[in-house]
C-alpha angles and dihedrals in degrees: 000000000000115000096237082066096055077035080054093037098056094039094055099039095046091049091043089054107035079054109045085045084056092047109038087040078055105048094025109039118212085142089136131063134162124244112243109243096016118070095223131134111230116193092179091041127246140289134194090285094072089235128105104286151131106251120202093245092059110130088232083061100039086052095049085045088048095050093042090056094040086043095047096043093056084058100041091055090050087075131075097214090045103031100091111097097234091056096037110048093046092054084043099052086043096059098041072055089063092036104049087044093053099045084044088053090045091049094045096046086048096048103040088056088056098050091063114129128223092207119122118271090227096199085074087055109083115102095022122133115247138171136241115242100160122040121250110222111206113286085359137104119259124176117253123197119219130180116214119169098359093301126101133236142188127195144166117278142184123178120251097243095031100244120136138279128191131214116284094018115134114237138169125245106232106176141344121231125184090328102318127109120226122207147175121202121274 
């Protein structure tokens, strides 16, 4: 078999999956999964990290590899200087190298933008002001509203010495444990 056909043959079957992976994600969905072990819900897909991610295994990045190396081939053994295999599958495979690289940075740095929470970064939040929704009964656990960065939370609150607080009342967040916010009245 003559390399311009396995040239052919990659080029073909990268672009025919790269597009029919575009086409029937598209019409037929199965765009989430979730990542084995961790729970969690990946829209991009997972890599190796166990956190939402495009891995460089993916297929998506395998087919674009595969077409690079079957397009540039094509080119490359269009040419007199380039045409023998040994000149032209290593340029090739160079340069599917590039290309896959640079189509798995673009992926990461758009879906890694996309991934950022709006969640509160709960280490800022120790000395800030908060109100009592909820009332705290005494040595029990009440619900407190706090506004950082223009959105609102609630979260779960007791007092630091256990006394009461009633519902309205202004109050200062002291320290977080394990998800609870602890306070002590304004």
């Amino acid at each position: 078999m003559s390399a311009l056909l396995v040239y052919l043959f990659c080029l073909v079957v990268g672009a025919a999956f790269v597009l029919g992976g575009a086409l029937f994600g598209h019409l037929f969905g199965g765009g989430d999964g979730h990542v084995v072990g961790s729970g969690g819900h990946a829209e991009a897909g997972a890599d190796g990290s166990d956190s939402p991610g495009v891995s460089m295994f993916s297929p998506t990045i395998m087919a674009s590899f595969a077409t690079a190396f079957g397009g540039l081939g094509v080119i490359f053994s269009q040419f007199e200087k380039t045409k023998p295999v040994f000149i032209s599958a290593p340029l090739a495979a160079a340069g599917a190298v590039l290309m896959a690289g640079l189509l798995l940075w673009v992926m990461r740095q758009v879906f890694s933008h996309s991934e950022a929470s709006s969640e509160s970064h709960v280490s800022t939040l120790a000395g800030m002001s908060a109100s009592v929704i909820s009332p705290i009964p005494e040595n029990g656990v009440g619900e407190i509203a706090y506004v950082q960065a223009g959105t609102r939370y609630t979260a779960p609150a007791r007092t630091e010495q256990g006394e009461p607080v009633p519902s309205g009342r202004a109050v200062i967040i002291t320290r977080i444990v394990a998800g609870q916010f602890f306070v002590k009245s304004d």
